[in-house]
C-alpha positions in Angstrom: 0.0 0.0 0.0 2.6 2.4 1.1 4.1 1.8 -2.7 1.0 3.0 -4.3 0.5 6.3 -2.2 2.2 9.4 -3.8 2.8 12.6 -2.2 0.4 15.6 -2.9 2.0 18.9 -4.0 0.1 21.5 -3.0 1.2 24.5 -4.2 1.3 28.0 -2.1 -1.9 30.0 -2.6 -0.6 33.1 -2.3 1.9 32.4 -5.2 -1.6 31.3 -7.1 -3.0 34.6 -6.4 0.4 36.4 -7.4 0.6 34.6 -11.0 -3.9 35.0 -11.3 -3.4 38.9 -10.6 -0.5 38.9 -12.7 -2.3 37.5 -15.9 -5.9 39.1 -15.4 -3.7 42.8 -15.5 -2.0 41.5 -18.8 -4.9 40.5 -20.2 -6.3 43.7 -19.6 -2.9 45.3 -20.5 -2.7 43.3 -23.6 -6.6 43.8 -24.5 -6.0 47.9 -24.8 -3.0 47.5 -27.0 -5.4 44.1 -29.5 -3.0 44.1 -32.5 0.6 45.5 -30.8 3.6 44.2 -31.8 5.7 42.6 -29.0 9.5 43.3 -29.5 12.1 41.1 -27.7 15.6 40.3 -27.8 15.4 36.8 -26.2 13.1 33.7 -27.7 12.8 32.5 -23.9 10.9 36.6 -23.0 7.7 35.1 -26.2 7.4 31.6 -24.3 7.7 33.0 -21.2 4.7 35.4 -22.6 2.8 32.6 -24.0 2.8 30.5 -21.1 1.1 33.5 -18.5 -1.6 33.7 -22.1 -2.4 30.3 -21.3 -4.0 29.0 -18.4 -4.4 25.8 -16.9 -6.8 25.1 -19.9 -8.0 26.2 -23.3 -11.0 27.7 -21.5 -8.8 29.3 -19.0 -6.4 31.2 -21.9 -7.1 33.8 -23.2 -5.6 35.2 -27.0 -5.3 38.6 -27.8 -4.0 39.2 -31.7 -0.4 40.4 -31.8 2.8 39.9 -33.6 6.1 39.2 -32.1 9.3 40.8 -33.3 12.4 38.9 -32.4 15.4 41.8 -32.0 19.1 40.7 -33.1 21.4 42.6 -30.6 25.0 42.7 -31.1 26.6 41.1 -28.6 26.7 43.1 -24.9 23.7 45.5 -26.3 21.6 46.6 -25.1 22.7 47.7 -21.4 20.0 48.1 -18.9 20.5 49.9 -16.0 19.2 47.0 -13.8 20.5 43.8 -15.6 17.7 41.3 -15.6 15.3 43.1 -14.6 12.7 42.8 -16.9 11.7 46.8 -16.7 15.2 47.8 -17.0 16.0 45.8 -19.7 12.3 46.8 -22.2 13.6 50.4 -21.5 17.0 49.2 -22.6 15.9 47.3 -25.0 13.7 50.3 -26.1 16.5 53.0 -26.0 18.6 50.8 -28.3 16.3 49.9 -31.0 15.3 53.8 -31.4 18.4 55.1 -31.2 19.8 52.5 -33.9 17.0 52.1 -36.2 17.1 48.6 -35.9 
């Protein structure tokens, strides 16, 4: 019997709330801006997108028309003020693709 059992995971709640909060305000972010394109400089930042624009089921998702732009940065480039920090690095990210036409 013991064999059979497996443990339960249950995960934090108030982590659930964090990452529900967190997609109903891009949803609504997302919803004012239908159409947007979505510039990055890293393939992970689109799946890591895609995966808070689907929810635990189809139902649950929700898909908002956009098109992603993958950005080619020369190596070092941009330089955020606050590496890895996702703010830091969209105004980086930002600064760099106005000021080189890119």
């Amino acid at each position: 019997v013991l064999c059979a059992m497996k443990p339960t995971i249950k995960a934090d709640p108030l982590e659930d709330h964090i990452l529900d909060v967190l997609r109903a305000s891009l949803k609504e972010y997302l919803l004012s801006r239908s159409g947007a394109i979505i510039w990055a400089d890293w393939p992970d930042d689109f799946a890591h997108l895609m995966r808070l624009m689907s929810g635990p089921s189809y139902i649950d998702s929700f898909m908002i028309p956009c098109t992603m732009q993958l950005i080619v940065t020369p190596d070092g480039e941009p330089r955020p003020a606050f590496p890895h920090n996702a703010l830091s690095d969209a105004i980086a990210l930002r600064d760099w693709h106005t000021s080189t036409g890119n």
